[in-house]
VEXLO-527071 format. One record per residue: x, y, z of N, C-alpha, C in turn. Coordinates in steps of 0.2 Angstrom, whole numbers, padded with zeros to 4 digits, always signed. Layout:
XYZXYZXYZ ...
This chain:
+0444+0620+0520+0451+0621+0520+0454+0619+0527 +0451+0623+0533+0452+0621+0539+0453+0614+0541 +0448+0610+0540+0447+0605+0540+0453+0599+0537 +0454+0601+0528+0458+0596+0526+0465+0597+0530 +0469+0605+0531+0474+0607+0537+0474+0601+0544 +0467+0601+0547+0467+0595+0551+0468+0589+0550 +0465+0585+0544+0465+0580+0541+0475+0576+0540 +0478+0582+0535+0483+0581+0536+0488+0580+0540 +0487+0583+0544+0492+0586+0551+0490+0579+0554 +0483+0574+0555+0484+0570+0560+0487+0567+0554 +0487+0566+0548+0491+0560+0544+0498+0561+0545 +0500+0564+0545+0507+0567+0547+0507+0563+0554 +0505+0567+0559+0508+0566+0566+0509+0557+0568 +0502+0554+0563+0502+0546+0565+0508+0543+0561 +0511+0544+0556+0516+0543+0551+0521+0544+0557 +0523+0550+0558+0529+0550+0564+0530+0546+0570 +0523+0543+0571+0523+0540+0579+0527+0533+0577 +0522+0533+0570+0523+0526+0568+0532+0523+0569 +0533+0528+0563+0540+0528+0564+0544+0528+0572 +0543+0533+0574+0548+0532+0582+0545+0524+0586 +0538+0522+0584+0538+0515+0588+0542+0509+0584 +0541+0510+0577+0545+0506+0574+0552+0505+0577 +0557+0511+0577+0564+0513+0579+0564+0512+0585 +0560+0513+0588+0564+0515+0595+0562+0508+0599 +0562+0503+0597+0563+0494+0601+0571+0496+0602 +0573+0493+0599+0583+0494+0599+0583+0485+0597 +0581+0482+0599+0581+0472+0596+0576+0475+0589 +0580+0470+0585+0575+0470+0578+0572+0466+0579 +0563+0467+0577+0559+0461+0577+0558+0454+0571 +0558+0451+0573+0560+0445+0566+0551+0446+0564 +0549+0444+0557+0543+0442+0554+0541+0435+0556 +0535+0436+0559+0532+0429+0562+0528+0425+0555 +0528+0422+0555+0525+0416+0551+0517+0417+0552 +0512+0419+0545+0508+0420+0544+0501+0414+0545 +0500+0414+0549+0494+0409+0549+0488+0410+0554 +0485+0417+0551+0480+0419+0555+0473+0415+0550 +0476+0412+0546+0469+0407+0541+0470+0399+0545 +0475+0397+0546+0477+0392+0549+0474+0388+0556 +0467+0386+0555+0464+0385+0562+0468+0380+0565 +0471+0376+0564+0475+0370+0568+0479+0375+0572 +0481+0378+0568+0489+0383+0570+0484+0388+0577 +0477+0389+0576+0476+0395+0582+0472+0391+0587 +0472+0384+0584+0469+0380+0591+0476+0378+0597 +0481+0377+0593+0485+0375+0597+0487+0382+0600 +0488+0386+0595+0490+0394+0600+0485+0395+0606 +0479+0394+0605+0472+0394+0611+0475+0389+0617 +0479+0383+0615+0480+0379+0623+0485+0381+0625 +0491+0383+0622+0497+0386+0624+0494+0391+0628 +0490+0395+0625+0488+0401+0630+0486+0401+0636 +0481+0393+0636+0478+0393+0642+0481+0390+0647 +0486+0386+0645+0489+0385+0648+0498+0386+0651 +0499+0391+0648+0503+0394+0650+0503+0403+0650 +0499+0407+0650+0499+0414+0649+0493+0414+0654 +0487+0410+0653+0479+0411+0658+0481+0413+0664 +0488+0411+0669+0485+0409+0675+0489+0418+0678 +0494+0421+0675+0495+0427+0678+0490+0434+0671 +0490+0431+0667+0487+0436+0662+0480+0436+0661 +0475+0437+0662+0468+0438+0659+0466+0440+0652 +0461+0439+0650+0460+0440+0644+0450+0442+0645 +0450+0448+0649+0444+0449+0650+0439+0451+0646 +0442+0451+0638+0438+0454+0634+0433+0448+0629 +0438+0442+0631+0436+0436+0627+0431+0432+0632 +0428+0427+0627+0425+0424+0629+0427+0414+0628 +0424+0410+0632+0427+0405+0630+0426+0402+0622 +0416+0403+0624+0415+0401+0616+0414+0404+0610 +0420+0409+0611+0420+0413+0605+0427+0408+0600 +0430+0404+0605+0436+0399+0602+0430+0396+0598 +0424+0392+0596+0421+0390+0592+0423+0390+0586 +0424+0399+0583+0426+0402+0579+0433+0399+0574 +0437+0396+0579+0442+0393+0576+0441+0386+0577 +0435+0384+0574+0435+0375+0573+0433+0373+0579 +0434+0374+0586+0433+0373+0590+0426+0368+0594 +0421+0362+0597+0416+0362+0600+0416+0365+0606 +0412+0365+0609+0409+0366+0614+0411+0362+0620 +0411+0353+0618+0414+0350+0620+0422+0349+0621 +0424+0351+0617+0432+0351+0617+0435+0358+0621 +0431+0363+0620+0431+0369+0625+0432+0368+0634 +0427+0365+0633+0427+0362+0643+0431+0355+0644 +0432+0351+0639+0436+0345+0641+0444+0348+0643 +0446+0352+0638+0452+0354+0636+0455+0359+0639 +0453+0364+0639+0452+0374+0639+0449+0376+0646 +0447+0373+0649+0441+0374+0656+0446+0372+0662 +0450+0377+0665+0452+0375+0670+0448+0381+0678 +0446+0385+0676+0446+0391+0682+0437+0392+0682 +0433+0388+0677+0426+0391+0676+0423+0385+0674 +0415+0383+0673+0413+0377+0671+0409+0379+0665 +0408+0386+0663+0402+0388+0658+0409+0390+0652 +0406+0388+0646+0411+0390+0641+0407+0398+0638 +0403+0401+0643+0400+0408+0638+0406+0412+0644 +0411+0409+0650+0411+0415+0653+0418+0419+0649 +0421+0422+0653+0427+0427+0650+0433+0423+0653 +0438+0426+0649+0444+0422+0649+0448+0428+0658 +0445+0427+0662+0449+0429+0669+0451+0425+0672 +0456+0427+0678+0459+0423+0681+0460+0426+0690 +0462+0420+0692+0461+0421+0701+0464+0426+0705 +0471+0425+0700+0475+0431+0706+0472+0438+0704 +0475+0440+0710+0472+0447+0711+0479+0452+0710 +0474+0460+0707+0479+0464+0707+0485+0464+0713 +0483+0468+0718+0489+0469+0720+0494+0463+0725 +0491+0455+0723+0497+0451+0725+0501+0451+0716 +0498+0451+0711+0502+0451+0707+0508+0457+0707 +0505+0463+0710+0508+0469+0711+0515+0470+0716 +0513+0466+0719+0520+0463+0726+0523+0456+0722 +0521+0453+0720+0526+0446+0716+0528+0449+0711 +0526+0451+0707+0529+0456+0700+0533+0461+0701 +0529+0467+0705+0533+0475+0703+0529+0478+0699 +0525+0474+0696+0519+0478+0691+0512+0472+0690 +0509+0474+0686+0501+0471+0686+0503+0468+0678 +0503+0461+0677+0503+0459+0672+0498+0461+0666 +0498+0465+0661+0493+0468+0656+0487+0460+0656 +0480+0465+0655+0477+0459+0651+0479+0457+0642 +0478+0451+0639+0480+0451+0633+0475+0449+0629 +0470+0454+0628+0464+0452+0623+0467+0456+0620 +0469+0462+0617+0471+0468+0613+0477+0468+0610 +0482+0464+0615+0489+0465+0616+0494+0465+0608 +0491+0461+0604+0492+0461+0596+0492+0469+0594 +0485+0470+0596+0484+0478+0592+0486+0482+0594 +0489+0481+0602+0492+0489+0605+0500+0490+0603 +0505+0482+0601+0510+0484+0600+0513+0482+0592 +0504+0485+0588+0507+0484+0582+0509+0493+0581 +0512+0493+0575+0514+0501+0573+0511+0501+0562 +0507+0510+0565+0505+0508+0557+0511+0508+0553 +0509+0504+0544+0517+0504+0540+0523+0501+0543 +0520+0497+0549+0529+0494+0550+0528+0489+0555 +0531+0485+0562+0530+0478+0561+0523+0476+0564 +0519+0472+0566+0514+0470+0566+0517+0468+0576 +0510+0467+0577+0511+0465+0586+0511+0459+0587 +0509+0455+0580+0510+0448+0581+0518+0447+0581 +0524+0451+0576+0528+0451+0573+0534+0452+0580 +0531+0457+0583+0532+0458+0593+0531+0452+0597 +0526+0451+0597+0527+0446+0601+0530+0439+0601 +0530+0435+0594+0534+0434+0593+0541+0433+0593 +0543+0440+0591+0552+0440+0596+0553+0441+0602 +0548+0443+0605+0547+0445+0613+0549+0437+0616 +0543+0432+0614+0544+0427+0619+0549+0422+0616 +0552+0425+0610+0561+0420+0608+0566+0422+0610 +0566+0431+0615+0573+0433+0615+0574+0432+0625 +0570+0426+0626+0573+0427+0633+0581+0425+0636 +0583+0426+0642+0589+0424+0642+0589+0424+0650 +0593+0416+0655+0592+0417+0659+0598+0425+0662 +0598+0427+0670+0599+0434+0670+0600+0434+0679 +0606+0430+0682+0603+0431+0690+0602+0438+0695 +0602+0442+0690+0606+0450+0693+0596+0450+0695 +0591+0447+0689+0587+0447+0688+0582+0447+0696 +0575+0449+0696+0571+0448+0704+0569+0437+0702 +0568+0440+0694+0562+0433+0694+0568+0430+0690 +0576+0429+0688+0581+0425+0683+0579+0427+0678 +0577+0430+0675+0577+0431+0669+0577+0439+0664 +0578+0438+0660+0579+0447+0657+0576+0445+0649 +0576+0451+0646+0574+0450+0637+0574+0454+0634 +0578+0453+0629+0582+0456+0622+0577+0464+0621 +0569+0458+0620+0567+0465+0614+0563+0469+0620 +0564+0467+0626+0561+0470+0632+0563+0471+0638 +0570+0474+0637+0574+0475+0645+0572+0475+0651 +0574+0472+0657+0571+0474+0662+0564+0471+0663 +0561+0468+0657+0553+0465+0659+0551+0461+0665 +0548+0461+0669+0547+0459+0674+0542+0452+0673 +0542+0449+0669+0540+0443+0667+0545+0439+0666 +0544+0433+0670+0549+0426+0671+0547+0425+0661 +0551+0419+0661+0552+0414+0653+0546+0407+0656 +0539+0409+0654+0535+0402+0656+0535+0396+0651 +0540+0399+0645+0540+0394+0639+0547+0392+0641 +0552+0392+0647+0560+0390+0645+0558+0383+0645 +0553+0377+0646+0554+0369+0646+0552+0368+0639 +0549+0372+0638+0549+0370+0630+0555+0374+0625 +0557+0377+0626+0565+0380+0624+0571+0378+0624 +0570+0377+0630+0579+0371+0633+0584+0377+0631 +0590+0376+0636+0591+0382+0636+0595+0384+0631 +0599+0390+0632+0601+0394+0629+0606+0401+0632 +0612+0402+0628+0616+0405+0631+0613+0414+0624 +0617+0420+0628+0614+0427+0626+0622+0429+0625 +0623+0433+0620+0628+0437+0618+0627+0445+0616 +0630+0448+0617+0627+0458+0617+0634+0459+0615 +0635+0464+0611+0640+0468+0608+0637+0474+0607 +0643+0480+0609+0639+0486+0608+0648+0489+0606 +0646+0495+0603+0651+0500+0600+0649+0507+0602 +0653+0510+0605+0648+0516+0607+0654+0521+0609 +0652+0528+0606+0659+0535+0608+0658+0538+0615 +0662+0538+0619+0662+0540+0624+0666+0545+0627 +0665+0551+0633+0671+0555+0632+0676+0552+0637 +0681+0553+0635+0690+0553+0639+0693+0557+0640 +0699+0555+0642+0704+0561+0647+0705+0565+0639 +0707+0561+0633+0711+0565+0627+0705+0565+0623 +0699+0567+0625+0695+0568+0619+0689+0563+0619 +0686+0561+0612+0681+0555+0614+0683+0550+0610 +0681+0544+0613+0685+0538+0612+0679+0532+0611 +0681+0530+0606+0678+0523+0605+0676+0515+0608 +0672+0513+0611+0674+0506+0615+0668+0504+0612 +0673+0494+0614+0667+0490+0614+0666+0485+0620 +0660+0486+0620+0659+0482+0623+0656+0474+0624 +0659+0469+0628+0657+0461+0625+0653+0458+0631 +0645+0457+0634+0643+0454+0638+0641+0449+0636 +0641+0442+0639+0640+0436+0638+0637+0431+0644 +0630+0429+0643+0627+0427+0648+0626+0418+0646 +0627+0414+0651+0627+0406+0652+0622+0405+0651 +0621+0399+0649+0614+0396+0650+0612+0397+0657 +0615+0398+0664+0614+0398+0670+0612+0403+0674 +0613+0409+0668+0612+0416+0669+0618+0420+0671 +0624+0419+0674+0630+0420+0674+0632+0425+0668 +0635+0430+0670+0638+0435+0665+0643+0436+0666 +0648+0438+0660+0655+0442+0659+0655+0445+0654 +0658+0450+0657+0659+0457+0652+0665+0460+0652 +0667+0461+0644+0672+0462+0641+0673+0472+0641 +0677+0475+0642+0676+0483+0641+0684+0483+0632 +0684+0486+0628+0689+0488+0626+0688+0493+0623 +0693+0497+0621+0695+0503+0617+0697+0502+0612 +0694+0501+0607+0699+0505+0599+0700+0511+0598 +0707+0508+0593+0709+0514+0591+0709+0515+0585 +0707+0521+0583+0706+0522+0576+0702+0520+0572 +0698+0520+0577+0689+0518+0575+0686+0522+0570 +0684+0521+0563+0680+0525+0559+0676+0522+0558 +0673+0517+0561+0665+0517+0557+0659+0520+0564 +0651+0516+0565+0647+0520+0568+0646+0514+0575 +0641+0518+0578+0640+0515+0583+0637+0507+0583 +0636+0501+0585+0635+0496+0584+0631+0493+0589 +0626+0489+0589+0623+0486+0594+0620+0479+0593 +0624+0472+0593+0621+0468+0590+0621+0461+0596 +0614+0458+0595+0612+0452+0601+0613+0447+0598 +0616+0442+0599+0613+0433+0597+0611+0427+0601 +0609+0422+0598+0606+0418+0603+0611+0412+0601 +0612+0409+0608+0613+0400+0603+0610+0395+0609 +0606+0391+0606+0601+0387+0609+0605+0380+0610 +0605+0378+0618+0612+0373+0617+0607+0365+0617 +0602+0364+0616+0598+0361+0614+0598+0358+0608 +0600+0361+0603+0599+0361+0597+0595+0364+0593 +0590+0358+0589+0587+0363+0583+0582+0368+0589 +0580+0373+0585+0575+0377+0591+0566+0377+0584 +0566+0375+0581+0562+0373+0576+0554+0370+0580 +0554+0366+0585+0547+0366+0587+0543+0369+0592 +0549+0373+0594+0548+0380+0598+0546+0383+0593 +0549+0387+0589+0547+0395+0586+0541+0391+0582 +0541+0385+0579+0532+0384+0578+0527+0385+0582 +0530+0384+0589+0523+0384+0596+0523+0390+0597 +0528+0395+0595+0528+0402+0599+0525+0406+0594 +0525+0403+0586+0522+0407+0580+0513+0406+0580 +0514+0400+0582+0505+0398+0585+0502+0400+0591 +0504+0404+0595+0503+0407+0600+0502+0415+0599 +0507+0415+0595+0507+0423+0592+0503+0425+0587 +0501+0421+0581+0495+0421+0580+0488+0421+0581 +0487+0415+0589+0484+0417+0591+0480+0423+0595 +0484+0423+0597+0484+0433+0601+0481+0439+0597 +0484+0437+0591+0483+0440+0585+0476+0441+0581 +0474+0434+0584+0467+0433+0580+0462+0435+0586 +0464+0433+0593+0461+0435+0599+0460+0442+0600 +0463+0448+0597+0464+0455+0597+0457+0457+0593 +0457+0453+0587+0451+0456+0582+0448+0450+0578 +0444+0446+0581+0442+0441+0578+0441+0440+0572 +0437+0446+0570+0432+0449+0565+0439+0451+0558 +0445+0449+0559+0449+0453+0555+0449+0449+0548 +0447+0442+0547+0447+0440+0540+0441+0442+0536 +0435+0444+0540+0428+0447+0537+0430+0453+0535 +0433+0456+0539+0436+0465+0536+0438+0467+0530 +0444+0459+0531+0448+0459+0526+0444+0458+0519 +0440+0451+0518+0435+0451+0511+0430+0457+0511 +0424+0458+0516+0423+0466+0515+0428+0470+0513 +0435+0471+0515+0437+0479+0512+0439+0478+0504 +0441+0471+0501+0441+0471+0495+0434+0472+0490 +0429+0469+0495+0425+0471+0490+0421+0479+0490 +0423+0483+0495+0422+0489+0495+0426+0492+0491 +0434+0490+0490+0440+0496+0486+0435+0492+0479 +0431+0489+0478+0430+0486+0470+0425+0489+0467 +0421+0491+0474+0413+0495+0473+0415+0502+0470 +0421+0504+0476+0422+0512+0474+0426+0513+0468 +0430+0508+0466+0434+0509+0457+0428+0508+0453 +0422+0505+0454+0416+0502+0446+0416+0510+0447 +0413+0511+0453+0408+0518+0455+0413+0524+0451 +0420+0526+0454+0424+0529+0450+0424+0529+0445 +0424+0525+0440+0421+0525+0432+0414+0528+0431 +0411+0525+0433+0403+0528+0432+0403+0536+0433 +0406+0536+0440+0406+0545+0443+0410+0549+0437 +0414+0546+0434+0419+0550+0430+0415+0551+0423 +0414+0544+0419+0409+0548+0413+0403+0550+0416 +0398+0549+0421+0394+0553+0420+0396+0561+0422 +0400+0563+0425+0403+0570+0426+0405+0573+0419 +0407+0568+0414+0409+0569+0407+0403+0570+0405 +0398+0566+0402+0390+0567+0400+0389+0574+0402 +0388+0576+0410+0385+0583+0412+0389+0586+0408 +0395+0589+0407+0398+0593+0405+0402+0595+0398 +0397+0590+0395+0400+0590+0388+0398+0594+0384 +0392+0598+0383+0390+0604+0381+0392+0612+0384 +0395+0609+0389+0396+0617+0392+0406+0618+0390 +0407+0625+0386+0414+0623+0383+0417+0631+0391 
């Protein structure tokens, strides 16, 4: 009884975490585009990586030729993907060192071999789904150290290494919020607007006779145009991170169906022969 009291309580407790990580981003995160079957999609996410994430993030859990796994040779591994090492068995590390990344940054850029499964949340969005909006909601920011700021991740101390493939883009923030005043508490809103340049202006006003609720809403406009073979490169990117966190996660996937298949036969079996044992005794 003890036991199942524990059992429960942790089901509970992880339910509730869940929830407050789900809630408490404040940016809603968009559904990334499903292509963790898609090897073309995680070879191209693997040279974006290497090319643009390797040189301040390490990936010291991975190896080079475990990219094999996604279509990949050996030889396409070192022609392509080999910039910092000549063996394709070694690990995805890189040169800089902590504490100059510590004095250029303000912080130590995380390694991202995990980085999928650290900011997923159970029952709700996934860490591919994260990262995804992470590296869509940049906006340039001059108040910034490195120019840059982001929606689903304020204050992050990580430049935009994707803006030449982005082009820019202008940021918008609306917020509605109660406040207290001289006669009570009062409603305002607020309108911050940032340039493609990073240049901002902010609007303050007061309504009156506000009855609805607090409001908090971001947009983007991409003065480029279409932003369509960006979000493909950033959805093949995020994918692969995704697949780079748990290699093993499409084997899991057919293993677990064929184990919920084994315990439904087995569930029958167990059930009439528990009816057999017990049919004589009234």
């Amino acid at each position: 009884m003890i036991m199942i009291k524990k059992l429960l309580g942790a089901i509970a407790l992880s339910l509730t975490c869940s929830v407050a990580l789900a809630s408490g981003g404040g940016y809603p995160l968009d559904k990334a585009p499903n292509r963790i079957n898609d090897m073309a999609s995680l070879q191209n996410g693997a040279k974006l990586f290497v090319n643009y994430c390797l040189s301040c993030h390490s990936a010291n859990s991975m190896r080079y030729n475990k990219l094999t796994e996604i279509g990949l040779t050996d030889e396409e591994i070192k022609k392509n993907l080999l910039f910092t090492t000549d063996k394709v068995g070694d690990l995805m590390t890189i040169a800089m060192r902590r504490p100059d990344s510590k004095k250029w940054f303000g912080t130590t850029p995380p390694d991202l071999s995990v980085i999928a499964r650290a900011k997923s949340t159970n029952f709700g969005p996934s860490g591919v789904d994260y990262i995804y909006t992470f590296l869509r909601t940049f906006y340039r920011d001059t108040s910034k150290k490195t120019g840059w700021d982001n929606a689903t991740f304020p204050n992050v101390a990580m430049p935009n290494v994707l803006w030449q493939l982005q082009g820019p883009q202008t940021y918008s923030h609306v917020s509605i919020a109660e406040h207290e005043g001289e006669k009570g508490e009062v409603w305002t809103r607020t309108s911050t607007n940032f340039d493609a340049d990073g240049y901002s202006e902010t609007k303050t006003e007061t309504l009156q006779n506000y009855r609805g609720h607090a409001v908090s809403q971001s947009s983007f406009k991409n003065l480029a145009g279409s932003t369509g073979a960006f979000d493909n490169n950033v959805a093949d990117l995020s994918n692969f991170l995704g697949w780079m966190a748990e290699p093993v996660q499409l084997l899991r996937k057919k293993i677990g169906v064929w184990v919920l298949l084994f315990l439904g036969l087995f569930l029958i079996v167990a059930w009439r022969l528990n009816a057999a044992f017990w049919k004589d005794i009234k």
